[in-house]
N, C-alpha and C positions, 0 to 999 in steps of 0.2 A: 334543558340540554345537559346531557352528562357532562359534569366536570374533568370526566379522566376521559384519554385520547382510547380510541378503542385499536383492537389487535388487528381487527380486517382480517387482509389478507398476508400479514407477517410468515406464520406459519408455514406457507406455500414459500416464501421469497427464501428462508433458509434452505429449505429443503432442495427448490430449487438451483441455488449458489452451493449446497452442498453437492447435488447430483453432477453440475457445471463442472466443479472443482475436478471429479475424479474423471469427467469425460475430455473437457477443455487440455486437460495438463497429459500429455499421450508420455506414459513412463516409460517403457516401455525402450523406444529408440534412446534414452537417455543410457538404460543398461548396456546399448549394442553398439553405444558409439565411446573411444578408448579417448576419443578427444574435447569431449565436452567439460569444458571446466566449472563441472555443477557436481557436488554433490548426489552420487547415486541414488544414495538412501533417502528419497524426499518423499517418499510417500508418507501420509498423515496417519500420525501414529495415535493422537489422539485427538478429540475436541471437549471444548469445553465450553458451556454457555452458560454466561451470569447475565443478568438483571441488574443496570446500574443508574444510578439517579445523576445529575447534571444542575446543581443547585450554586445558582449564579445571580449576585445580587451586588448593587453599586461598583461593579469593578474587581470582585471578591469572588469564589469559589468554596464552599465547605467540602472539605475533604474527611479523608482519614489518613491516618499511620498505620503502614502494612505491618504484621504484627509476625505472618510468617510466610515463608513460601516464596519464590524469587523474588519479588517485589518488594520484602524485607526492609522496613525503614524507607519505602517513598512513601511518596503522597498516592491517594488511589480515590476512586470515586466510591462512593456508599454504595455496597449494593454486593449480590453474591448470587448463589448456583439458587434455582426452583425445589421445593422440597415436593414430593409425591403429593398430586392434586392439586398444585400452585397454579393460579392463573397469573401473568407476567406481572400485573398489577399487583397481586397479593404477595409476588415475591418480592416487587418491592417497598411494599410499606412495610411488612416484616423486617427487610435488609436497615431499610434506613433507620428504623424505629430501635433495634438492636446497637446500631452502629453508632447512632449519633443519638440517642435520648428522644430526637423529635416526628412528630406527626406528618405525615405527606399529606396535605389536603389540595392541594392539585398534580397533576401530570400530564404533560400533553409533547405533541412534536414525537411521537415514538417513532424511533427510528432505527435500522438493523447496519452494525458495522463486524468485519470481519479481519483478525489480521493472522497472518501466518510467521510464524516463527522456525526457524526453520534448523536450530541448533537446539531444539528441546531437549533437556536431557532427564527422562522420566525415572519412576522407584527404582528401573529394572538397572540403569545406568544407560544402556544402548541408547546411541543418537538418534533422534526421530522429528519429526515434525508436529509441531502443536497448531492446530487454528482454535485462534482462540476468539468464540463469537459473542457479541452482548448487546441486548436489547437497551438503547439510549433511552432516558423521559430527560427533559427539561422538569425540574419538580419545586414546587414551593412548598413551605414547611412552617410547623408553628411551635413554638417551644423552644429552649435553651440547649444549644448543642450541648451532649456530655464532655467533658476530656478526658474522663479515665476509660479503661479501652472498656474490651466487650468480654475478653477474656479468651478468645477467640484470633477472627483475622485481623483485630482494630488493637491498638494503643492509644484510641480517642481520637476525637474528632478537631478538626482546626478550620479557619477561618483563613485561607489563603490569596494575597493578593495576586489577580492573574500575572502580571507583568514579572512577579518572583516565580513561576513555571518555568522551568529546564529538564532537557533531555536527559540530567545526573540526579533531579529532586522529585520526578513525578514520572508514574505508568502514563504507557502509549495512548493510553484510552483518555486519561486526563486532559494530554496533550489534545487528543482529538475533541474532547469537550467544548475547549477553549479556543479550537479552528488553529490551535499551533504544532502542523505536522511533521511530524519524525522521520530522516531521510535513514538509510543506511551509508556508512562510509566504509574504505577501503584502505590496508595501507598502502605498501610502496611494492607486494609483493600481489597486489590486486584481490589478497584476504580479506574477507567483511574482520573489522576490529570495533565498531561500533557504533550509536547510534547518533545523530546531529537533529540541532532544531532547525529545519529549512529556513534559508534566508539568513541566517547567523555565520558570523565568520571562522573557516574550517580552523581546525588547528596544526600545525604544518606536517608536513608527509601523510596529511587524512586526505582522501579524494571522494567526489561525488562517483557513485556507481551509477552508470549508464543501460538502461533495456531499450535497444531499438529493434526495430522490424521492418523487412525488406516483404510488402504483399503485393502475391502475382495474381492474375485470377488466368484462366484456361486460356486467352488469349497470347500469356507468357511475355505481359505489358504488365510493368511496374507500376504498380501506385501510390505517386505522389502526394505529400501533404505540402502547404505554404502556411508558414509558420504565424498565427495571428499579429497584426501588426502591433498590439501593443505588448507583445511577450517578447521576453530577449531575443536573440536571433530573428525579429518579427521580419514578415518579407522574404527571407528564405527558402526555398526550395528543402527539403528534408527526407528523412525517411517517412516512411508508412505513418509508422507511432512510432512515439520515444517518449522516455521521461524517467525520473529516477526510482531505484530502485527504493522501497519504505521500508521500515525499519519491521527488521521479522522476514522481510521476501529473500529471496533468491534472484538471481536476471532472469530466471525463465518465467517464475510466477508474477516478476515485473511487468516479462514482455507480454505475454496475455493479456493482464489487466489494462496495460495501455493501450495495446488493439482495441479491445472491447470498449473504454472509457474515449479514445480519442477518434475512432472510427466507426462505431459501432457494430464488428464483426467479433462476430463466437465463432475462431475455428482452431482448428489446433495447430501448436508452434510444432513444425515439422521438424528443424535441427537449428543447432546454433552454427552459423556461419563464421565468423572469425569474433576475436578481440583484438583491443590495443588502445592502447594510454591518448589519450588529445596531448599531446606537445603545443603551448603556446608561447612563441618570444623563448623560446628555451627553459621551456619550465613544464611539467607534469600539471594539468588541471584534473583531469578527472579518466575515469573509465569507460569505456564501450564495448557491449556485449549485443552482437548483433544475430539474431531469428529469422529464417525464412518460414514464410507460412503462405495458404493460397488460398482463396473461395472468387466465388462469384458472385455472393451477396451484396445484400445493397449495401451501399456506403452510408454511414450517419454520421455525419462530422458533427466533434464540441464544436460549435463558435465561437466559445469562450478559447481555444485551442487553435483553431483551424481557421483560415483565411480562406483559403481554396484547395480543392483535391483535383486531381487528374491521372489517367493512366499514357503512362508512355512506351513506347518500345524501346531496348535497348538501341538500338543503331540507332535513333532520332535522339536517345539520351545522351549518351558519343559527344554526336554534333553537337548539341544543346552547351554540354561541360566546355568540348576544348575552345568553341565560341565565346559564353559567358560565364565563364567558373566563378566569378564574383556572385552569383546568383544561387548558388548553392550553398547549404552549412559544410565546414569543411572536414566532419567527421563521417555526413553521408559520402563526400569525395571518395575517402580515403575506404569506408564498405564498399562502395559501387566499385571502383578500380578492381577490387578484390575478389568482387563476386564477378566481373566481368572475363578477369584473368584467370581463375581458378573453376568456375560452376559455370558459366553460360556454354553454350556450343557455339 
């Protein structure tokens, strides 16, 4: 049996997520509408795909020192761009072999992550969007890491204990190495200012960004999610999809992703429907940026996410709220109110 994980069907799954990307995200109404608080200019101005290795051993990570390039003095995984006739594998035995002094004699778990950054600011100066995509391995290794750099993207290689990884000392991708993911935060004026390690305590006037979504299908009956019983809010009544915006998105590229990951629909976010702050006990928690979208496809709930879905009609939602409003999250409340008084007939 081959010791390295093979490519399959990788090739197609980019390509795919790329062609998604430009049809899923409808630009288009962003330009025509004066009230959307997204950034016009979100079109993907560039991408970039590296090959990067995932070298995890007693609790520890070998990294490198980013030597140039935004990433400047973090921690970064081994690994970099395909040269002409590279197969992913070759690109990165080369990268790591360059990077860190040592041999890859295994690879396996290949896997495709994608993040979008959405304040790129490239040679030209003008703001744009970067996705930035990269092929994972889990990799074992033989030989003495270098520490002098490479002369290049490395200042040498290091031996990093996970639990020392922060959102201020190590790239997004590291984070996702080690399964410790990167939210975006907000300040007081609901501007992204920067990026948090989920689960860690914000720092004060920082809020979690909110992407939810209000989906109708032809019937013009809301579809409900109940919040999995063991996730905060578990047992509640909710929007469509929600969840935070990651670090590099926008709420719009949020709310997509959450559609698609928490319901399993691909369709396009039609407009964004309102914002507004959750006020809790008299305090600012976080942001909501709410999406109307519609299909009639089939529903695919996470279970990891999703207890139960349903579709309702307004008038029996009505009844439902002013009966048991304890039964709902009280951010969807305060959408539905909104959508009911401003957009229903």
């Amino acid at each position: 049996m081959n010791e390295y994980a093979q490519t399959g069907d990788l090739d197609a799954t980019i390509k795919n997520v790329r062609k998604s990307d430009k049809k899923l995200i409808n630009w288009d109404w962003i330009r025509d509408m004066t009230d959307v608080k997204v950034n016009i200019n979100k079109l993907i101005t560039k991408t970039h795909l590296g090959v990067y290795a995932s070298i995890i051993k007693d609790g520890k990570i070998l990294l490198i020192k980013k030597a140039r390039g935004p990433y400047t003095g973090l921690y970064d995984l081994p690994g970099g761009s395909q040269e002409k006739g590279e197969s992913y594998l070759e690109t990165l035995k080369r990268e790591v072999m360059e990077e860190t002094g040592c041999e890859v004699v295994k690879a396996d778990n290949e896997r495709y992550k994608s993040i979008i950054f959405s304040d790129f600011t490239p040679k030209s100066g003008e703001k744009g969007v970067l996705q930035h995509e990269a092929i994972l391995y889990d990799v074992e290794i033989k030989g003495v890491p270098k520490t002098n750099g490479d002369g290049l993207d490395s200042n040498g290689a290091v031996l990093v204990d996970i639990k020392d990884l922060t959102a201020e000392n190590s790239t997004p991708y590291v984070l996702i190495a080690v399964n410790k993911p990167l939210i975006a935060v907000a300040d007081e004026n609901d501007e992204t200012i920067s990026t948090h390690l989920r689960g860690t305590q914000l720092k004060p006037n920082h809020y979690p960004m909110i992407a939810a979504v209000l989906l109708f299908n032809s019937k013009g009956n809301l579809i409900l999610q109940k919040v999995a019983a063991h996730k905060k809010w578990g047992g509640l009544w909710t929007y469509s999809a929600a969840g935070h915006v990651d670090a590099g998105e926008n709420y719009i590229v949020a709310a997509q992703r959450e559609l698609k990951e928490e319901m399993g629909i691909n369709t396009i976010i039609e407009r964004e429907m309102t914002s507004f702050p959750i006020i809790r006990e008299g305090r600012k928690t976080a942001y909501h940026h709410v999406f109307i979208a519609h299909s009639d496809d089939k529903i695919i709930p996470d279970k990891n996410e999703v207890d139960e879905v349903r579709e309702v009609s307004l008038h029996d939602l009505k009844r439902e709220i002013i009966k048991n409003p304890e039964q709902f999250f009280d951010g969807f409340l305060t959408a539905i109110k909104d959508y009911i008084k401003n957009f229903s007939s």
